[in-house]
N, CA, C and O atoms as a Tripos MOL2 file, in Angstrom:
@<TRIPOS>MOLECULE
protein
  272   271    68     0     0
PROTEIN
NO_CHARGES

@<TRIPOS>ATOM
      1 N           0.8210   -1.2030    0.0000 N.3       1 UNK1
      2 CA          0.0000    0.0000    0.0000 C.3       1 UNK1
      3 C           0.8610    1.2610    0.0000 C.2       1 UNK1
      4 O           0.5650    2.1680   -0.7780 O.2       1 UNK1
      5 N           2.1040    1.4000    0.9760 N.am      2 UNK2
      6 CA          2.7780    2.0090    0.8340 C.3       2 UNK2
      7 C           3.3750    2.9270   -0.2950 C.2       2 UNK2
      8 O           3.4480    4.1550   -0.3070 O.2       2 UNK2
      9 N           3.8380    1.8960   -1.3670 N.am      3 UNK3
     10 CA          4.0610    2.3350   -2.7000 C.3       3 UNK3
     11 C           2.9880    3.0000   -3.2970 C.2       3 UNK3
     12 O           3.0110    4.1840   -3.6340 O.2       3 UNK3
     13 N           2.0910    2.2670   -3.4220 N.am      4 UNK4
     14 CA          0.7420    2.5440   -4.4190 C.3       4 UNK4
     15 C           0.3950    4.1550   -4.1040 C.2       4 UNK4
     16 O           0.0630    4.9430   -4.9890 O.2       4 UNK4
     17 N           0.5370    4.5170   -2.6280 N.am      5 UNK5
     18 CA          0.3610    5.4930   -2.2710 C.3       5 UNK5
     19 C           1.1570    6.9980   -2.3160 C.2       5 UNK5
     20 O           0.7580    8.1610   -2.2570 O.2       5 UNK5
     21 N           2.9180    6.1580   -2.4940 N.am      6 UNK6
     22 CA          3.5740    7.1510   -3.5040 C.3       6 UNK6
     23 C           3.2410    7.5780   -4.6770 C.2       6 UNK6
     24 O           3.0810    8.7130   -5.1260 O.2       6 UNK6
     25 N           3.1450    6.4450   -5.1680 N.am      7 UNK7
     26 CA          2.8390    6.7210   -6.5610 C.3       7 UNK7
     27 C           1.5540    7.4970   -6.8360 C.2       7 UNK7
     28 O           1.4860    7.7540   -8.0380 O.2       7 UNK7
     29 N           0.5490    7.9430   -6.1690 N.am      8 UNK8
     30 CA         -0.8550    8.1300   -6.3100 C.3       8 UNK8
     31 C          -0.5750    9.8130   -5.8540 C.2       8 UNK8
     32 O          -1.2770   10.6980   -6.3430 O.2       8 UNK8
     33 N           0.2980   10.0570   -5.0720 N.am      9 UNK9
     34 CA          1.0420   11.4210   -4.3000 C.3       9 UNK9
     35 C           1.4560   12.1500   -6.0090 C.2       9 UNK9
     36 O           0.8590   12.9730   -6.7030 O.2       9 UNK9
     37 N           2.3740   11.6040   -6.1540 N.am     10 UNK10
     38 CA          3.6250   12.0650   -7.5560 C.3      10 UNK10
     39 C           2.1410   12.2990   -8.7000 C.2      10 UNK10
     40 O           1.7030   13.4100   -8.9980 O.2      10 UNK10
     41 N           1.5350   10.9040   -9.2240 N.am     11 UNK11
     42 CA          0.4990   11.6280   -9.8630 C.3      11 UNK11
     43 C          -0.2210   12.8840   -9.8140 C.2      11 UNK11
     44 O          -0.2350   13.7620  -10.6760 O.2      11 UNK11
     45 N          -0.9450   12.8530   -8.4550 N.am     12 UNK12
     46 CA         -1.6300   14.0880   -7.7710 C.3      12 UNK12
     47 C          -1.1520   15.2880   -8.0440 C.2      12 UNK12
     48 O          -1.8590   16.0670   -8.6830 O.2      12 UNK12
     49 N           0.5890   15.7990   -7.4610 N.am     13 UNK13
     50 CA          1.4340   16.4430   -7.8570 C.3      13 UNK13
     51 C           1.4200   17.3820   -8.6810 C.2      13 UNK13
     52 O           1.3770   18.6120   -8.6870 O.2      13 UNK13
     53 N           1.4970   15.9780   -9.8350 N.am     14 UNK14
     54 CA          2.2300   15.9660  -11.2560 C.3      14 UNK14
     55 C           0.9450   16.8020  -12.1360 C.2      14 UNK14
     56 O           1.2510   17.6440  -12.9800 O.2      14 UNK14
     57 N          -0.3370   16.5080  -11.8740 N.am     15 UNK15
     58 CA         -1.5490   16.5230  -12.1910 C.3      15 UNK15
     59 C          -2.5470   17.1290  -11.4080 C.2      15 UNK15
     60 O          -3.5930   16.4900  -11.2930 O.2      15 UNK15
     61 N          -2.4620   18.2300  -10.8360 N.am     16 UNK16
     62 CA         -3.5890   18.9260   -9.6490 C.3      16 UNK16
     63 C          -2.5440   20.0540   -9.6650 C.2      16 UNK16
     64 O          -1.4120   19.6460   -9.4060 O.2      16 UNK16
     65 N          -2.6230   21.0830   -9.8540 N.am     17 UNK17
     66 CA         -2.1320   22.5210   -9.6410 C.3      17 UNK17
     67 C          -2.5100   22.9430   -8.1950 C.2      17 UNK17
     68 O          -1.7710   23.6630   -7.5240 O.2      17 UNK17
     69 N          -4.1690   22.2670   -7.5680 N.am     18 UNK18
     70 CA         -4.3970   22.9610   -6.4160 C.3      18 UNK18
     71 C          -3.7810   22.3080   -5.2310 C.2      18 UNK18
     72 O          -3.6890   22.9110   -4.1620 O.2      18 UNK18
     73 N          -3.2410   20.7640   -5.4360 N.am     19 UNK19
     74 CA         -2.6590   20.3940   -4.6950 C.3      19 UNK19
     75 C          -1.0420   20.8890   -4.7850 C.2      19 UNK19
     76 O          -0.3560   20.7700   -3.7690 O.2      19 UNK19
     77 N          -0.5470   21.3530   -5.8120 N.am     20 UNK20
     78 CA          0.9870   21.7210   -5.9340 C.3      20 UNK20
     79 C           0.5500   22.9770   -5.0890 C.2      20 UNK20
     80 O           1.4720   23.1670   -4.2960 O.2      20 UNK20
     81 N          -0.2300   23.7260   -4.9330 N.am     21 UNK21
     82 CA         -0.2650   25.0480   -4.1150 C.3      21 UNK21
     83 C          -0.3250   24.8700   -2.7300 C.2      21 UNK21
     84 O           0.1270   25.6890   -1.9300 O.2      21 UNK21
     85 N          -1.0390   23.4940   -2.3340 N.am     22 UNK22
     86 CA         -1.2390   23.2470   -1.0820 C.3      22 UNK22
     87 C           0.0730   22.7920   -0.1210 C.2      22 UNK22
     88 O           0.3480   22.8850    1.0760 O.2      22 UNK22
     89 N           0.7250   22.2480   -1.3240 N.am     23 UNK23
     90 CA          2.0710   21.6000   -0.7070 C.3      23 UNK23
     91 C           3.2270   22.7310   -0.6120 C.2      23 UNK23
     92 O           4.1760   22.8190    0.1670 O.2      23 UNK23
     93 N           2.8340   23.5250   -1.6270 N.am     24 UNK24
     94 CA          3.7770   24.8280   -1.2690 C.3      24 UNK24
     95 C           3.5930   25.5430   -0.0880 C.2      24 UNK24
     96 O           4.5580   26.0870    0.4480 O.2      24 UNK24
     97 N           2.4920   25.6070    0.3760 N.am     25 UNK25
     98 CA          1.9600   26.1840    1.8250 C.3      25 UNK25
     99 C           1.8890   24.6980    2.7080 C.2      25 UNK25
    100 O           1.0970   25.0460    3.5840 O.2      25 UNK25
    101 N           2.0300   24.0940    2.8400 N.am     26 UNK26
    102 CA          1.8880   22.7910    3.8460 C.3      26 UNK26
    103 C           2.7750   21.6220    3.2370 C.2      26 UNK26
    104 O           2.0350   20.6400    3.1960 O.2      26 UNK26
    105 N           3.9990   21.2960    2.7580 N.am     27 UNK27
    106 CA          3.9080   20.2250    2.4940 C.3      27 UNK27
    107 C           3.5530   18.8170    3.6380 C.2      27 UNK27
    108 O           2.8390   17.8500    3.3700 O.2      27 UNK27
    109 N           4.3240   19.0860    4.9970 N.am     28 UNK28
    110 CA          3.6140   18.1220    5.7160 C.3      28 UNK28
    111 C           1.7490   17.9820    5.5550 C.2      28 UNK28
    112 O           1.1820   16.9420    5.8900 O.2      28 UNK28
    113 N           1.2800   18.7230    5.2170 N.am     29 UNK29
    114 CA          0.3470   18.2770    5.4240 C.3      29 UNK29
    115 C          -0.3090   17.6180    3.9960 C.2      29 UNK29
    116 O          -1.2510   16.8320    4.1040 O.2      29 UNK29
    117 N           0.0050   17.8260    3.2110 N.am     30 UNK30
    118 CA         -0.1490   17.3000    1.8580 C.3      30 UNK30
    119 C           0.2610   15.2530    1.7450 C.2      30 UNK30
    120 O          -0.3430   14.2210    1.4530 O.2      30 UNK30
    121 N           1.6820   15.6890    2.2070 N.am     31 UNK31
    122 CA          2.2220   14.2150    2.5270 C.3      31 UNK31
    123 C           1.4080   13.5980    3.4920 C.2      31 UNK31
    124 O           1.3910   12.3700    3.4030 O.2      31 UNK31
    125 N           0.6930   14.1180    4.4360 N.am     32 UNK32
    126 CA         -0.3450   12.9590    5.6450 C.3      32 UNK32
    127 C          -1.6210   12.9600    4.9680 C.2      32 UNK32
    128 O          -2.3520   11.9920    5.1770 O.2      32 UNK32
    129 N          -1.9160   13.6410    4.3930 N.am     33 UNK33
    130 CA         -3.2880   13.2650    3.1000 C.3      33 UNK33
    131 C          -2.7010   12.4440    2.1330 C.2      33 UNK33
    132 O          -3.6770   12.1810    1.4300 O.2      33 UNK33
    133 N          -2.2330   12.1620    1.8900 N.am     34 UNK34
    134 CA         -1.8240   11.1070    0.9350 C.3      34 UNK34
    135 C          -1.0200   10.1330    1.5340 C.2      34 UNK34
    136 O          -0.2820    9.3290    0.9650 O.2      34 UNK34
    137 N          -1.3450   10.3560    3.4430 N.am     35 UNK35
    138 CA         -0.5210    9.1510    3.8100 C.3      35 UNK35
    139 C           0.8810    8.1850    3.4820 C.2      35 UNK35
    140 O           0.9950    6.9620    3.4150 O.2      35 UNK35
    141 N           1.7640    9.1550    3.3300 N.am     36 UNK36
    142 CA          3.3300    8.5980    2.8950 C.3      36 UNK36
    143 C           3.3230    7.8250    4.1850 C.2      36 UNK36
    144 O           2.6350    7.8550    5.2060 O.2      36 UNK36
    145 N           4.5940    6.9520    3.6550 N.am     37 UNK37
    146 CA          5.1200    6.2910    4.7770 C.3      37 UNK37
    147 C           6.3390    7.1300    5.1980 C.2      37 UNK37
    148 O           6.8710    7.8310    4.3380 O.2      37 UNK37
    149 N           6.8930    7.1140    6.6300 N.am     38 UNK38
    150 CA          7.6460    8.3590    6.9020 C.3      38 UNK38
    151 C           9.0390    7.8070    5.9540 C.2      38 UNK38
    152 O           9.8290    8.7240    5.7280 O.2      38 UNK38
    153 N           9.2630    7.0500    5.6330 N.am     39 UNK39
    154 CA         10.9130    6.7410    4.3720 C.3      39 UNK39
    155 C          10.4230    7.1240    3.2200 C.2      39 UNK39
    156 O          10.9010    6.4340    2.3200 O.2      39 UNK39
    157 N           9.4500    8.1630    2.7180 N.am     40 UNK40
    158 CA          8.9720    8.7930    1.7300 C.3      40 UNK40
    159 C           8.9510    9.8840    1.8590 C.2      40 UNK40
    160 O           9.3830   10.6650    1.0110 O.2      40 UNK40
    161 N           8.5540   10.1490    2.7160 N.am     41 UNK41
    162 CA          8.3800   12.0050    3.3030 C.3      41 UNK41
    163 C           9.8610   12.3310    3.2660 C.2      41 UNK41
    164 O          10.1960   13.3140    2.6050 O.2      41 UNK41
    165 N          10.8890   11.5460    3.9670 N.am     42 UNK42
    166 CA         11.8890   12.2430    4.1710 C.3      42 UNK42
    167 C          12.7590   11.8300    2.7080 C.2      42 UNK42
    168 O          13.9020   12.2870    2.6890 O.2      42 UNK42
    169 N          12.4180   11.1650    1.7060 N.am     43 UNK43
    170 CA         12.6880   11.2670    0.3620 C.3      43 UNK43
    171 C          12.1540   12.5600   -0.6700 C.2      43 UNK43
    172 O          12.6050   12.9010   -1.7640 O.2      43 UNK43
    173 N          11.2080   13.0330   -0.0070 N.am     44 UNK44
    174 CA         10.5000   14.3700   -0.0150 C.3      44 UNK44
    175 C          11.3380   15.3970    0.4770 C.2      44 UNK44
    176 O          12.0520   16.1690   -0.1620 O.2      44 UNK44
    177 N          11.1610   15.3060    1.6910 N.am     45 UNK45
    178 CA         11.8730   16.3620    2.2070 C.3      45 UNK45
    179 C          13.5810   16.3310    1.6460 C.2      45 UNK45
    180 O          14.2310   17.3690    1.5250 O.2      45 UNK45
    181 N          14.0230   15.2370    1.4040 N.am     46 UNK46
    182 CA         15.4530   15.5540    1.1660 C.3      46 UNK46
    183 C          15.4200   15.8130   -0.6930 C.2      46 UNK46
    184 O          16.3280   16.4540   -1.2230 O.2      46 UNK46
    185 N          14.8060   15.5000   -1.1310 N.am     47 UNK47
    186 CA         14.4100   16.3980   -2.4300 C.3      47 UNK47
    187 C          15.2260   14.9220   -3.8120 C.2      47 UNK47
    188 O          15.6240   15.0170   -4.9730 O.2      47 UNK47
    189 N          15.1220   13.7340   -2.8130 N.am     48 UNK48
    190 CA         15.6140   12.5980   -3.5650 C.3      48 UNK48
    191 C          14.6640   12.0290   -4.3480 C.2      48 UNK48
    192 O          13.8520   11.1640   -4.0210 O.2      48 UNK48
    193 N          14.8680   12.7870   -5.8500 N.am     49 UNK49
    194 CA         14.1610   12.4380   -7.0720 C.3      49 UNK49
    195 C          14.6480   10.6930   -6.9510 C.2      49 UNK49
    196 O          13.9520    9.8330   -6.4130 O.2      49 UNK49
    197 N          16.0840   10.4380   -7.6330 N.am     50 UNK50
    198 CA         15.5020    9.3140   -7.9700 C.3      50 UNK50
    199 C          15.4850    8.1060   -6.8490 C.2      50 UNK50
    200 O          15.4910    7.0120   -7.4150 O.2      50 UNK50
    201 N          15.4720    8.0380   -5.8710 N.am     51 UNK51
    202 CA         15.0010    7.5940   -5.1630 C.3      51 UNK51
    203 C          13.2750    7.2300   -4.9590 C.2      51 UNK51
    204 O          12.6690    6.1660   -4.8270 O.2      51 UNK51
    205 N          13.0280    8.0420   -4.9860 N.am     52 UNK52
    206 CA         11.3990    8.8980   -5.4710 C.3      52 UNK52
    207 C          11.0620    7.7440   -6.4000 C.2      52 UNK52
    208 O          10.4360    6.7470   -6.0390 O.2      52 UNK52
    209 N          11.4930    7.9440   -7.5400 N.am     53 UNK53
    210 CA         11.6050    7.4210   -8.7860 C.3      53 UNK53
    211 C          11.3480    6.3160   -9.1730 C.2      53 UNK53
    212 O          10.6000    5.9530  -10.0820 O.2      53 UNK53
    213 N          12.4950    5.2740   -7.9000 N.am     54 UNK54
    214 CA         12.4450    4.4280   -8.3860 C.3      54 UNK54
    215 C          11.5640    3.5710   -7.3590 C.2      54 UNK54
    216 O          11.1430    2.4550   -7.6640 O.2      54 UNK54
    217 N          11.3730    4.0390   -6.3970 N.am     55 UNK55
    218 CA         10.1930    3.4970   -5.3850 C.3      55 UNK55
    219 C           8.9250    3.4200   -6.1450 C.2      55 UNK55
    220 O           8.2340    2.4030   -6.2030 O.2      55 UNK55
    221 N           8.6620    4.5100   -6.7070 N.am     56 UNK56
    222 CA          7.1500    4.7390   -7.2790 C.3      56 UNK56
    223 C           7.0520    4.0630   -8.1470 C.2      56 UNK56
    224 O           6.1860    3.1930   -8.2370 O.2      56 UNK56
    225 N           8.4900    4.4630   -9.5520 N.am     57 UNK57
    226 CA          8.5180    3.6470  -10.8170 C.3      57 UNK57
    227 C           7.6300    5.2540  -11.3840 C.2      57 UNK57
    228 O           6.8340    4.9490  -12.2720 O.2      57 UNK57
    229 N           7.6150    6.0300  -11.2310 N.am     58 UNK58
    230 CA          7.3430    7.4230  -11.6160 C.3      58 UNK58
    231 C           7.9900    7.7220  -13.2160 C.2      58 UNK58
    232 O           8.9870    7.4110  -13.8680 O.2      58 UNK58
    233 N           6.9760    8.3760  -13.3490 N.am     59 UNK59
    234 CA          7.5750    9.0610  -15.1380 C.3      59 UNK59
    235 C           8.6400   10.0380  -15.1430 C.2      59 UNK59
    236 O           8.3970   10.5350  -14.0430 O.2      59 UNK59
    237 N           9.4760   10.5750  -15.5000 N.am     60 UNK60
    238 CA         10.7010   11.8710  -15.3950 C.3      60 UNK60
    239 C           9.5120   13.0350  -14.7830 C.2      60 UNK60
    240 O           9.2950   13.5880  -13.7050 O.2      60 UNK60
    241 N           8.9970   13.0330  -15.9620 N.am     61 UNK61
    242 CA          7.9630   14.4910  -15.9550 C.3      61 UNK61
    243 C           7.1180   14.5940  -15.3220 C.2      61 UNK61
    244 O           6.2390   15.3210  -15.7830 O.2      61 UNK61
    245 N           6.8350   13.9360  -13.8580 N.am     62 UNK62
    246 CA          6.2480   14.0630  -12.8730 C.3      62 UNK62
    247 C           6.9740   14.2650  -11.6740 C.2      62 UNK62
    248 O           6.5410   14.7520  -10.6290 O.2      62 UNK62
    249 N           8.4620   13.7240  -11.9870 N.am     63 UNK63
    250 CA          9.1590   14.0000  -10.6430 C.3      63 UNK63
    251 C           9.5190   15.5740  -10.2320 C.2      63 UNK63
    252 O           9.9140   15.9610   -9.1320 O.2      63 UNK63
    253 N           9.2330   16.4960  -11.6090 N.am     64 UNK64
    254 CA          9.6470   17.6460  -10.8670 C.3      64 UNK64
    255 C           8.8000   18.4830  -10.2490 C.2      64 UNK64
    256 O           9.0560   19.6590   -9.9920 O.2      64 UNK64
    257 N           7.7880   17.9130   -9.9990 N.am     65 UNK65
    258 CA          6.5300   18.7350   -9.0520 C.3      65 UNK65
    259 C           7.1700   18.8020   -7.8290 C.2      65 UNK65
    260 O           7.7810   19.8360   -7.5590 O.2      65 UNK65
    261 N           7.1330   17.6320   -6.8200 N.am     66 UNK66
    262 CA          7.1590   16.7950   -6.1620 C.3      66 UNK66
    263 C           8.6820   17.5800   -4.8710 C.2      66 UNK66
    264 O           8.7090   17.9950   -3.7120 O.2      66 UNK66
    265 N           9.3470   17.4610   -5.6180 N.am     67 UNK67
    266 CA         10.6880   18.4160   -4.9430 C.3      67 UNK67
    267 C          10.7020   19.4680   -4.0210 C.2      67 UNK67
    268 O          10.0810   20.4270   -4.4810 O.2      67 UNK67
    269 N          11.2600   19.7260   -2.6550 N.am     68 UNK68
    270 CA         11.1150   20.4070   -2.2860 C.3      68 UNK68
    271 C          11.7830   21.6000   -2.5800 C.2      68 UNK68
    272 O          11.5070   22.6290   -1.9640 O.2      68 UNK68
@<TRIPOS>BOND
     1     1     2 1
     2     2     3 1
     3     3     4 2
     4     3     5 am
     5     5     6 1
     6     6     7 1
     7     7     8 2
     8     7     9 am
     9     9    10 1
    10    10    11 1
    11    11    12 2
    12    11    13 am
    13    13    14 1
    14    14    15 1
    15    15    16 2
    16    15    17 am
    17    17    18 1
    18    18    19 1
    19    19    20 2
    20    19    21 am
    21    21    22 1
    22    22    23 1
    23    23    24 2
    24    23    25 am
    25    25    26 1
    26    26    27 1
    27    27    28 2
    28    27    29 am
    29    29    30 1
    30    30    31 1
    31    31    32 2
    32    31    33 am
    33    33    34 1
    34    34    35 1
    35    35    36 2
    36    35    37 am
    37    37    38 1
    38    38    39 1
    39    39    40 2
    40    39    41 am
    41    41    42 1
    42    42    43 1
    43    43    44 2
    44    43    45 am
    45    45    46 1
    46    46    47 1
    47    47    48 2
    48    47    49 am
    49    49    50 1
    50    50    51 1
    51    51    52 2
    52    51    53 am
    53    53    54 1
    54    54    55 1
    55    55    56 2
    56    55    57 am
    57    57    58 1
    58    58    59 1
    59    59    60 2
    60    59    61 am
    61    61    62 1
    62    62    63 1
    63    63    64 2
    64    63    65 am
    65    65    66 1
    66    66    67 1
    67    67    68 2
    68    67    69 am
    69    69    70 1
    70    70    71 1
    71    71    72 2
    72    71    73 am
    73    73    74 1
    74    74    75 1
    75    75    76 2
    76    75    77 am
    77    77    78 1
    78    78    79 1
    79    79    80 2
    80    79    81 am
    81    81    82 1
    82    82    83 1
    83    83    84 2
    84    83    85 am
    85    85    86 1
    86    86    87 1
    87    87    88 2
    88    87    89 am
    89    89    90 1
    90    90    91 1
    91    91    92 2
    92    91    93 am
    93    93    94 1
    94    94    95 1
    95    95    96 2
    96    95    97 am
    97    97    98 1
    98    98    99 1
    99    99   100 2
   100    99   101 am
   101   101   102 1
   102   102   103 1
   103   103   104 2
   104   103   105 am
   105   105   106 1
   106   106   107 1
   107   107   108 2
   108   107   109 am
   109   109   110 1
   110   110   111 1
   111   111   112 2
   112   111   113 am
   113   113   114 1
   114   114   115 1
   115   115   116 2
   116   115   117 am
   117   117   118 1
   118   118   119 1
   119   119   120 2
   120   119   121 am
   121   121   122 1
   122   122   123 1
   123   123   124 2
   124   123   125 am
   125   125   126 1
   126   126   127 1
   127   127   128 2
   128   127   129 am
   129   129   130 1
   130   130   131 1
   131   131   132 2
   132   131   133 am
   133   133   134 1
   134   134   135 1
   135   135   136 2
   136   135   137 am
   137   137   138 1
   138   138   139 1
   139   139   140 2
   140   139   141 am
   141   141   142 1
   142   142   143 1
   143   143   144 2
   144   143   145 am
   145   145   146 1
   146   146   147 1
   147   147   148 2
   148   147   149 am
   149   149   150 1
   150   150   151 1
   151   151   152 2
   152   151   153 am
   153   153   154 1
   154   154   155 1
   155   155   156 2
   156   155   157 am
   157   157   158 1
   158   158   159 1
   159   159   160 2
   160   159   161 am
   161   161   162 1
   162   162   163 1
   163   163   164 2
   164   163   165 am
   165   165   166 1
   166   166   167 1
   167   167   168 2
   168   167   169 am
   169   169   170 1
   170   170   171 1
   171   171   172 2
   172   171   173 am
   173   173   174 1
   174   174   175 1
   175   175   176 2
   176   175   177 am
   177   177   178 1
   178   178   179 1
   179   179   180 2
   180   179   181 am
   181   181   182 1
   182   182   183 1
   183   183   184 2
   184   183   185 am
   185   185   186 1
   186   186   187 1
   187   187   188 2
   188   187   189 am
   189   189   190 1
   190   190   191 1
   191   191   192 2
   192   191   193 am
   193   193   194 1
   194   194   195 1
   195   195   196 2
   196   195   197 am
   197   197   198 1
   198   198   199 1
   199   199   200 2
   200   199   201 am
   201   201   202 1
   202   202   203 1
   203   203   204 2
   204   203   205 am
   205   205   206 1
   206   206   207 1
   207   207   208 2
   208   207   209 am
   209   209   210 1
   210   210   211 1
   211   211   212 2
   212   211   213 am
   213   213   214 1
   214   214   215 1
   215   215   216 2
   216   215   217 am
   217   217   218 1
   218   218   219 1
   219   219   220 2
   220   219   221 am
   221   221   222 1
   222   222   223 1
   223   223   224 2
   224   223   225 am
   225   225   226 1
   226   226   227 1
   227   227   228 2
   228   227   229 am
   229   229   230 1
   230   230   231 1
   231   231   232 2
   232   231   233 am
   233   233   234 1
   234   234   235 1
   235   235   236 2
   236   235   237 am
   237   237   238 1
   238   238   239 1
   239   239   240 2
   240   239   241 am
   241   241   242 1
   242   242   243 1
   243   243   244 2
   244   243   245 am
   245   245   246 1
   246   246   247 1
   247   247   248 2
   248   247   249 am
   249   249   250 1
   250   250   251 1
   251   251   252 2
   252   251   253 am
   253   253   254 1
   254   254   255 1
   255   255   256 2
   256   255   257 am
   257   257   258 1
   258   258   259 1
   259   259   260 2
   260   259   261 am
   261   261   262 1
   262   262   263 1
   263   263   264 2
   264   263   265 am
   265   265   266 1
   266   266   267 1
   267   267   268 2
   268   267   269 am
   269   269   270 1
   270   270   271 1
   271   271   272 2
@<TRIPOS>SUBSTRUCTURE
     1 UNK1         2 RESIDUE 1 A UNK
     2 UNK2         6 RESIDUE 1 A UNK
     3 UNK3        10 RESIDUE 1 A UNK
     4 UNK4        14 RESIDUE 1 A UNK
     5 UNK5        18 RESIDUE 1 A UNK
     6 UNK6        22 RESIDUE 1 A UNK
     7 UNK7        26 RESIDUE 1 A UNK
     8 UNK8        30 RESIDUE 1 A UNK
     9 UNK9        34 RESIDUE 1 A UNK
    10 UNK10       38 RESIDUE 1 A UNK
    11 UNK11       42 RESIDUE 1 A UNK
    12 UNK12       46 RESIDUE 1 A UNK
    13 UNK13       50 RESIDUE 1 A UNK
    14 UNK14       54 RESIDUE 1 A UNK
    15 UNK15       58 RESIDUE 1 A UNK
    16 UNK16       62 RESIDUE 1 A UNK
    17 UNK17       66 RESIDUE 1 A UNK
    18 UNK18       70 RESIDUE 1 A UNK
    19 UNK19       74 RESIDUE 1 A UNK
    20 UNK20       78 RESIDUE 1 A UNK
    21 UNK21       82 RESIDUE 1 A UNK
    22 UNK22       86 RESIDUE 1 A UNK
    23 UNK23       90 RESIDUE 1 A UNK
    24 UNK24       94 RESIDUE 1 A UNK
    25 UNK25       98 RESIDUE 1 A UNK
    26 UNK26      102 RESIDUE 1 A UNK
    27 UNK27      106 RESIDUE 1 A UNK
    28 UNK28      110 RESIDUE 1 A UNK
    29 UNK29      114 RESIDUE 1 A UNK
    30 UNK30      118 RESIDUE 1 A UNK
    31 UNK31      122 RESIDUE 1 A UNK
    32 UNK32      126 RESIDUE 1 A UNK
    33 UNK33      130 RESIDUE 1 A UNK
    34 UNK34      134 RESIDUE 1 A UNK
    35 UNK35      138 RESIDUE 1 A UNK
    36 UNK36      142 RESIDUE 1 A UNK
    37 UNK37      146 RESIDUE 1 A UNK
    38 UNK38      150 RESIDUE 1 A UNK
    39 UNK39      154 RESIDUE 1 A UNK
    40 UNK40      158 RESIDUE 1 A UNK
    41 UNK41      162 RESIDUE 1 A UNK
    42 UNK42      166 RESIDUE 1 A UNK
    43 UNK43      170 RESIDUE 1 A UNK
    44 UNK44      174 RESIDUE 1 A UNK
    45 UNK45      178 RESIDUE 1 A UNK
    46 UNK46      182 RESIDUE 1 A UNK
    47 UNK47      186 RESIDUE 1 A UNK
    48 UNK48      190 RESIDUE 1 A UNK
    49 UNK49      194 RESIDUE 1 A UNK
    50 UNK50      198 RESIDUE 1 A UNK
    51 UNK51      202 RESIDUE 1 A UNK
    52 UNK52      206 RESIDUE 1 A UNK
    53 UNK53      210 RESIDUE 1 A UNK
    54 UNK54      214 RESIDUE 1 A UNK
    55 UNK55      218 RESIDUE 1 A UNK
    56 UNK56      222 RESIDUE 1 A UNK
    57 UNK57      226 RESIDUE 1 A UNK
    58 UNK58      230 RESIDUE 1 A UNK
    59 UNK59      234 RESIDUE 1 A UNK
    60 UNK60      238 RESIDUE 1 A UNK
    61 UNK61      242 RESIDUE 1 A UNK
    62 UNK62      246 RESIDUE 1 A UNK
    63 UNK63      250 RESIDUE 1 A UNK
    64 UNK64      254 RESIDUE 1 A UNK
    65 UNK65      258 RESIDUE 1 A UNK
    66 UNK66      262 RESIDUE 1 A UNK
    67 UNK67      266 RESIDUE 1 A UNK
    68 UNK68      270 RESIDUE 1 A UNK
């Protein structure tokens, strides 16, 4: 579930402008709505694309939302 739930984050992201605004003003709170597991958040927070990447299995052109 974990994964599925990265991956469903990076979509969101990648694809929702109102959520890229929300995470610019909150990202913790963006990441607990989409329920990361905390070895995701802090792949978040440390701004580790491909890490990111390769957990999710993410497209290029979604990873650069996502970055802090």
């Amino acid at each position: 579930m974990s994964k599925e739930n990265l991956s469903k984050f990076i979509r969101t992201m990648a694809e929702d402008p109102e959520t890229r605004k929300q995470f610019q003003d909150d990202p913790e709170a963006v990441m607990e709505k989409h329920d990361l597991a905390e070895e995701h958040r802090k792949m978040v927070r440390d701004g580790d694309k491909d890490a990111l990447q390769k957990e999710a299995g993410a497209e290029d052109a979604h990873m650069n939302f996502i970055v802090l």
